[in-house]
C-alpha positions as CSV (number, residue, x, y, z in Angstrom):
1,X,-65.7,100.8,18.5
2,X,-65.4,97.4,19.4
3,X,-64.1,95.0,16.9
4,X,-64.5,91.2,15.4
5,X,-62.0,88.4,16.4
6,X,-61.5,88.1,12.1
7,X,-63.6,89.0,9.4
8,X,-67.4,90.8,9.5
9,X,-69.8,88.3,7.4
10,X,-72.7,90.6,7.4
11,X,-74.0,93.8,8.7
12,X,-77.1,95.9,8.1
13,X,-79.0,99.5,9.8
14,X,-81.6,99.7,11.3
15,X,-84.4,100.9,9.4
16,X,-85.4,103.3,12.1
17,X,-82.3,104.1,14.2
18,X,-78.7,105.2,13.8
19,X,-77.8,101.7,14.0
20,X,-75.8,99.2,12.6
21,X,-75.7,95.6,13.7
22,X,-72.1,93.2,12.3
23,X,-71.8,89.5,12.3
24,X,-68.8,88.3,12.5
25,X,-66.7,84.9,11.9
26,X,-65.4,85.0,15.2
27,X,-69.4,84.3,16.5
28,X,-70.3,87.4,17.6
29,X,-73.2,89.4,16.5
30,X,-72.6,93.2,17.4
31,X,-74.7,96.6,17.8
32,X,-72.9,99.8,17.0
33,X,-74.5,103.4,17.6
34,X,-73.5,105.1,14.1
35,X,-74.0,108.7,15.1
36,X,-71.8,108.4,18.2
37,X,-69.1,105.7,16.9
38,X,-69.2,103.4,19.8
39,X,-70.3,99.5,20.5
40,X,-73.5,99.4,22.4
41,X,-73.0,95.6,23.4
42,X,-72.3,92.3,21.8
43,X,-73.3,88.6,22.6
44,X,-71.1,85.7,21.5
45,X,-72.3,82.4,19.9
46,X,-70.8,78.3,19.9
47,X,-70.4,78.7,16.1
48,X,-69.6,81.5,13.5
49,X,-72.1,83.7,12.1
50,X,-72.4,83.5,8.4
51,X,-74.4,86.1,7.7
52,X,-77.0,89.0,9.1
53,X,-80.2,90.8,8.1
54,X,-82.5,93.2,10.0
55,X,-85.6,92.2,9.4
56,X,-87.7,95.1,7.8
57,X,-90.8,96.9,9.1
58,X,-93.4,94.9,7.6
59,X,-92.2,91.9,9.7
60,X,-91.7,93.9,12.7
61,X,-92.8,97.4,13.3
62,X,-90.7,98.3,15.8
63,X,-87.9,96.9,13.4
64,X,-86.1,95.9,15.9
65,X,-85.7,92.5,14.7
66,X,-82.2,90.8,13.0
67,X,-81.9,87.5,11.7
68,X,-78.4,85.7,11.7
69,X,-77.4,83.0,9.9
70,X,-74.5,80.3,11.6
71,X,-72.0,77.7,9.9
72,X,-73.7,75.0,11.7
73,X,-76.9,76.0,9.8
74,X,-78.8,77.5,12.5
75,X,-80.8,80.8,12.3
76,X,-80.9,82.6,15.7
77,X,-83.9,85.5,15.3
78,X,-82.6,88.4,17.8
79,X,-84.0,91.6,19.2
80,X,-82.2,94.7,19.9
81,X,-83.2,95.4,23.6
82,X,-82.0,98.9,25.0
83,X,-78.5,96.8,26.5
84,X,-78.6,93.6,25.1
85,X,-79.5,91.2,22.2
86,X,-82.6,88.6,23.4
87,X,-82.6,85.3,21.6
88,X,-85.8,85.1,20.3
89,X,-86.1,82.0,18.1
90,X,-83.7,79.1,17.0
91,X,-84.3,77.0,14.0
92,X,-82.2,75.2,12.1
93,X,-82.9,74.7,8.4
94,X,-79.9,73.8,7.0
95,X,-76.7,70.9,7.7
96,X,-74.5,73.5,5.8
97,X,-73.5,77.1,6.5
98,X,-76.5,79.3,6.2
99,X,-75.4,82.0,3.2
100,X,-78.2,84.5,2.9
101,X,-81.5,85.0,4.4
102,X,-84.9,86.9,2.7
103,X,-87.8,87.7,3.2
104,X,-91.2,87.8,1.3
105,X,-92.4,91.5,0.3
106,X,-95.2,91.3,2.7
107,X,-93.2,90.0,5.5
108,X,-95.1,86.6,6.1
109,X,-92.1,84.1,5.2
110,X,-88.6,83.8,5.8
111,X,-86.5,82.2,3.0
112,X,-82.7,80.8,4.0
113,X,-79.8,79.8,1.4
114,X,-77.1,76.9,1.9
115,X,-75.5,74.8,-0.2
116,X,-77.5,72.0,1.1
């Protein structure tokens, strides 16, 4: 496997695959294969991720959505293509460091945490 520059803030599985997608401090935001223990790819971002969710099956059905929170207060929406991530939204709630990220039971809102 492929590792972080300094510490993983956040990592979750796929809800569907043998997946696991890490966040790190360093500001990248990495896809591991679980079953055969090896980095699939990585994309690196200006600030450091703060934290990570993949977003679950009521929000996308192909679930293969992940939401990352930044430092800078940004929230980048990714998708897991079959060799890369694709930047699907930016937004940026916060002027703090985004801390966690939730969504609603039936997958129609996105809630974000920062000390702000």
């Amino acid at each position: 496997l492929d590792f972080h520059a300094g510490p993983i803030v956040g990592s979750d599985t796929s809800p569907v695959g043998p997946f696991v997608a890490t966040a790190g401090a360093d500001g990248t935001v990495r896809l591991h294969n679980i079953d055969d223990k090896h980095t699939l790819y990585s994309h690196s971002f200006p600030q450091p991720c703060t934290c990570l969710q993949w977003a679950p099956p009521v929000v996308d059905q192909s679930a293969t959505t992940v939401i990352v929170g930044f430092k800078d207060g940004v929230v980048r929406i990714l998708q897991q293509l079959r060799d890369c991530w694709h930047l699907q939204h930016v937004i940026k709630p916060h002027t703090q460091s985004v801390t966690a990220t939730a969504f609603s039971r039936d997958g129609k809102y996105l809630a974000t945490c920062a000390p702000d």
